[in-house]
C-alpha positions in Angstrom: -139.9 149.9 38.1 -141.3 147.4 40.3 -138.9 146.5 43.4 -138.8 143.0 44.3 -140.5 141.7 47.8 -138.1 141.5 50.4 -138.1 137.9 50.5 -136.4 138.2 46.1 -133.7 138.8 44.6 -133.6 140.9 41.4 -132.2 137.1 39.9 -134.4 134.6 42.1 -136.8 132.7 40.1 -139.8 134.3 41.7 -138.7 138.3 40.7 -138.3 136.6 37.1 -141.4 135.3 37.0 -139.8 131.7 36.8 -141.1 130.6 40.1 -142.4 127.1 38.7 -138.8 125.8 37.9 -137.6 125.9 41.5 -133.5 125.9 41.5 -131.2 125.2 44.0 -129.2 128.8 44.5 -126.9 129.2 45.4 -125.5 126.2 44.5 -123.3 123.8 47.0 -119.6 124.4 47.2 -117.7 121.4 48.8 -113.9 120.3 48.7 -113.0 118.0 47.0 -109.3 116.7 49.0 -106.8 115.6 45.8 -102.8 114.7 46.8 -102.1 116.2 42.9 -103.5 119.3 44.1 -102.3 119.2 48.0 -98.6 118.6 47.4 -98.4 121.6 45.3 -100.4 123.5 48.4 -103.2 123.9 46.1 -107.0 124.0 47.3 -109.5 122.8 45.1 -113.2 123.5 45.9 -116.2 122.2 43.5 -119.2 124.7 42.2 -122.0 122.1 42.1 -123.8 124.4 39.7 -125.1 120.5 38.2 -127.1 120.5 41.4 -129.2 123.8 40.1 -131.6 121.7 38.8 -132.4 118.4 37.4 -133.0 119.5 33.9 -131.9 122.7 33.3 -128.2 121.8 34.7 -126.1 124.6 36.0 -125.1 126.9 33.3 -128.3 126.4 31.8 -130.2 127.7 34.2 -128.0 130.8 34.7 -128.4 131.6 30.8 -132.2 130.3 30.1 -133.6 131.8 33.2 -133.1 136.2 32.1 -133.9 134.8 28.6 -137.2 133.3 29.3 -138.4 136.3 31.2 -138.3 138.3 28.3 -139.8 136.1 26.2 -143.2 136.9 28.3 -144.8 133.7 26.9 -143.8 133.4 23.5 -142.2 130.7 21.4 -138.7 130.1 22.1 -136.6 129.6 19.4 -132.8 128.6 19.5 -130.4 126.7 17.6 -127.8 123.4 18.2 -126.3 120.6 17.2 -127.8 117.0 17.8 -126.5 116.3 21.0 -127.2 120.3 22.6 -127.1 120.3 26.1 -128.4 124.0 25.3 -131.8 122.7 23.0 -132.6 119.9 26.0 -132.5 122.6 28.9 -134.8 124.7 26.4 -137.3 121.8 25.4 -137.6 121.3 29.7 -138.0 124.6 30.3 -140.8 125.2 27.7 -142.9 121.7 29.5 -141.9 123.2 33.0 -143.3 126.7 32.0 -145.8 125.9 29.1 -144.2 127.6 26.7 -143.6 126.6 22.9 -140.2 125.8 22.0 -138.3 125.2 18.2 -135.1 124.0 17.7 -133.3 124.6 14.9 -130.9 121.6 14.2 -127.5 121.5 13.1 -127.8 118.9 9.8 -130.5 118.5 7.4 -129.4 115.1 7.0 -130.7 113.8 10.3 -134.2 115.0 9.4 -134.6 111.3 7.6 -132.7 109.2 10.9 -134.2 108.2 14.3 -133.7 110.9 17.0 -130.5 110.4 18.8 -131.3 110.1 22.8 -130.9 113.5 23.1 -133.3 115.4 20.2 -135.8 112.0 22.1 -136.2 113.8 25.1 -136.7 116.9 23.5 -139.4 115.6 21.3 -141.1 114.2 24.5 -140.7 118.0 26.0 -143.0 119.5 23.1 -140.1 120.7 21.1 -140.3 121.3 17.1 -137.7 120.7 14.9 -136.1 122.4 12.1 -133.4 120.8 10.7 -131.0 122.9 8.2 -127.4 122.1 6.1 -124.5 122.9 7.8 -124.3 126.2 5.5 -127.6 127.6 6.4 -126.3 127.2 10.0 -123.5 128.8 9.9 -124.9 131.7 8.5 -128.1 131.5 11.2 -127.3 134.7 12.6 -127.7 136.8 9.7 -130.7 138.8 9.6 -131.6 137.3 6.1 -130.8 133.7 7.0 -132.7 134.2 10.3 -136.0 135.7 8.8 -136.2 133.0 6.4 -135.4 130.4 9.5 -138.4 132.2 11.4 -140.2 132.0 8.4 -140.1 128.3 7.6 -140.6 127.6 11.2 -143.8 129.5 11.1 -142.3 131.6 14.3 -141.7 134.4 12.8 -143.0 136.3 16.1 -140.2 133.7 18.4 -138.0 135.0 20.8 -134.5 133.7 19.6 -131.6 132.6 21.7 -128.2 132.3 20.2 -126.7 129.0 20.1 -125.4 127.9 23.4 -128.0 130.6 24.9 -124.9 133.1 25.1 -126.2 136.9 24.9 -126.0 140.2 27.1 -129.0 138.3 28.9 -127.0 135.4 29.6 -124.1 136.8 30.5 -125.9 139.1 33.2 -127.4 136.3 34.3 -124.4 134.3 34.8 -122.7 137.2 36.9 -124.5 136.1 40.3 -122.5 132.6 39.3 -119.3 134.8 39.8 -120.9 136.9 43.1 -121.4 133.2 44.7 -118.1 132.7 44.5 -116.7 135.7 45.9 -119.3 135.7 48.9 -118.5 132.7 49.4 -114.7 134.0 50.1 -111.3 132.7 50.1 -111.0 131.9 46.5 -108.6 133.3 44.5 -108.9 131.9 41.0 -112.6 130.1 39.4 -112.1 128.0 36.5 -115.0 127.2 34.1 -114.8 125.1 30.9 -116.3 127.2 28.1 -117.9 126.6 24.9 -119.6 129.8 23.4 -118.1 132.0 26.2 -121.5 133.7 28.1 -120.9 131.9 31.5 -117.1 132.6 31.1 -118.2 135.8 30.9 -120.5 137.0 33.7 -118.4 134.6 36.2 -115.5 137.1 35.0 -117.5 140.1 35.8 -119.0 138.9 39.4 -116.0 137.6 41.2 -115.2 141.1 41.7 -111.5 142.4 42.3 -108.7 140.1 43.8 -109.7 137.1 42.0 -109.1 135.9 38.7 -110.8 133.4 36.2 -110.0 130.7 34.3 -111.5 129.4 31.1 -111.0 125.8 29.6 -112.1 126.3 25.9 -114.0 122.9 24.8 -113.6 124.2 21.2 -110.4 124.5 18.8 -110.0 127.7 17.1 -108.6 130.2 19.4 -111.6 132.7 18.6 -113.0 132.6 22.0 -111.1 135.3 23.6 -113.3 137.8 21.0 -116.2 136.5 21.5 -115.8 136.9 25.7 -114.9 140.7 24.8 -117.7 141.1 22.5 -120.2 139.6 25.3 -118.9 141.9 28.0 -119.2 145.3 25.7 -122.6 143.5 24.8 -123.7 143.1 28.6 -121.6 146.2 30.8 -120.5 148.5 28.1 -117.2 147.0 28.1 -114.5 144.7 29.9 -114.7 143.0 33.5 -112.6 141.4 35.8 -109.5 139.5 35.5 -109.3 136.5 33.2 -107.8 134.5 31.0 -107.9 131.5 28.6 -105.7 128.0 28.1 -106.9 126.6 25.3 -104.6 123.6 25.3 -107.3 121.1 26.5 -109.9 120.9 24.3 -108.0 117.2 23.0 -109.2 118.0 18.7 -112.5 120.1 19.9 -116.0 119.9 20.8 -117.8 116.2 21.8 -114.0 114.6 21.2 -113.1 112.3 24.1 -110.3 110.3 23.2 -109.1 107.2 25.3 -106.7 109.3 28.1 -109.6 111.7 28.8 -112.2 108.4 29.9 -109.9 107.2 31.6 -108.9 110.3 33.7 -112.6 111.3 34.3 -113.5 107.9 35.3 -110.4 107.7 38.5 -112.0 111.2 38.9 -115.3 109.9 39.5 -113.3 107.5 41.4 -111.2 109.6 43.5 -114.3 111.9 44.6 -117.6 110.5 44.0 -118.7 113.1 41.3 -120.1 112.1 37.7 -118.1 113.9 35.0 -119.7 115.2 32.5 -117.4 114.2 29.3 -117.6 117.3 26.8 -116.8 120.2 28.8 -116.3 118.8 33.0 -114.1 116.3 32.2 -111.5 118.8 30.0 -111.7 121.7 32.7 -110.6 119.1 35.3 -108.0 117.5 33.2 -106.9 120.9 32.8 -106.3 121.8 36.4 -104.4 118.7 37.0 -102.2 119.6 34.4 -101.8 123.3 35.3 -101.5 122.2 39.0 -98.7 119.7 38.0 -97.1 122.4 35.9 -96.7 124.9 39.1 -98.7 127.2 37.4 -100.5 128.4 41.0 -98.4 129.1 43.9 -98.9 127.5 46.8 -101.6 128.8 49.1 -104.1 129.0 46.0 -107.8 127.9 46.5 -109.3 127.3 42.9 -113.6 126.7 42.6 -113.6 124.5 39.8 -117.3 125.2 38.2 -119.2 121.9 37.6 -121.4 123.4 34.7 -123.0 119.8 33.9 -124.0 116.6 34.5 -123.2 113.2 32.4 -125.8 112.3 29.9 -128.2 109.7 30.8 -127.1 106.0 28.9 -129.4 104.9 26.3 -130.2 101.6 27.4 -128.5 98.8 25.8 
């Protein structure tokens, strides 16, 4: 095995080969001062991991970036809904690195509509799409269901990312996400909103002992605490670090935003100059207010909120 030059790291973009899509590690961690927090004693600090890059935003880059090295040039092929913060990251990458990319679309009934803004700018990044019934997707990761995906895809030689880019790949790549943290030093609990569960993950497993982490769930169901076990035996042979879930804040489940949590990301945005990101930012933050208001961290407590995305660009009126 090749060691890296002095000037790499085993997970800098050069040692992956990745060199062309030049991130931002480790990403900028700055206070953001909050009386809701400060009266309970409470330190909040903000991961900026939405500065990584401009378009594969924070997360994204910490999952794609093991994944596309080990696709050593071939088509990418991964899977999400119509508004996939996952699929848009993936379409970039392939334009930044020159690599084809297929997306396998939740839906068969948006083959026939205009592309939303979202599957837009993955078009205009070179990526195919394959758009499938809600049945066939569910059952995507079956090796059946998959060959026959591959197959109609004409990618039958594709490497394939999960949906949400969550695998043993992912989630090692996301540990350095939990190793920033704890270098960075004096935080005792990190708190990440989580959809599929692979950043929840590595964070967990790189903060390192002392520290806990805290997952935000974006989805209803209450099957994410699995999945996170299944990820870790996947990735280090079994469990790491100290974490838990609160899955009260996910306000119905994935893309809902009713009225109360606008209006509490926008004063957030207010208060502190940050754009919130609405599916998953703006419920992890909402979250932690209400945690912090419930006493549930004593006094003294720093908590690095993890700002895993940016707000999508408007369609023009």
């Amino acid at each position: 095995m090749i060691s890296p030059e002095p000037s790499e790291t085993p997970e800098s973009p050069e040692a992956l080969g990745l060199g062309a899509l030049r991130p931002r590690l480790p990403s900028p961690v700055r206070e953001a001062v909050d009386e809701r927090f400060a009266r309970r004693g409470v330190r909040l600090l903000l991961k900026r991991d939405d500065l990584i890059h401009p378009e594969l935003v924070g997360n994204k880059w910490r999952k794609l970036a093991p994944n596309l090295r080990a696709a050593a040039g071939r088509t990418v092929l991964t899977f999400g809904g119509a508004y996939s913060n996952h699929l848009r990251a993936t379409a970039a990458a392939g334009r930044l690195l020159g690599l084809p990319t297929v997306g396998v679309v939740r839906g068969q009934e948006l083959a026939d509509r205009p592309l939303n803004p979202s599957l837009a700018q993955c078009a205009a990044d070179g990526m195919r799409f394959h758009f499938v019934d809600r049945s066939t997707y569910r059952r995507k990761s079956e090796p059946k269901t998959l060959a026959a995906l591959l197959r109609a895809c004409a990618a039958e030689d594709a490497y394939v990312i999960p949906e949400g880019g969550s695998n043993s790949l992912a989630v090692l790549g996301c540990r350095a996400l939990g190793e920033e943290l704890r270098d960075h030093g004096g935080v005792d609990v990190a708190a990440v909103a989580c959809g599929t569960g692979g950043t929840f993950a590595g964070l967990a497993a790189g903060l390192g002992p002392g520290r806990r982490a805290l997952g935000i769930p974006v989805l209803k169901g209450g099957f994410l605490d699995a999945e996170i076990r299944t990820l870790q035996d996947e990735a280090f042979g079994g469990p790491r670090g100290d974490w838990s879930l609160d899955d009260r804040f996910h306000f119905g489940g994935y893309a809902r935003t009713p009225p109360e949590l606008e209006a509490f990301a926008a004063d957030f945005e207010q208060r502190h100059g940050l754009p919130v990101e609405r599916l998953y930012v703006a419920k992890l933050l909402y979250g932690l207010v209400a945690l912090a208001e419930e006493n549930a961290f004593p006094r003294g407590t720093t908590i690095a909120a993890v700002i895993t995305g940016s707000p999508h660009p408007r369609p023009a009126p």
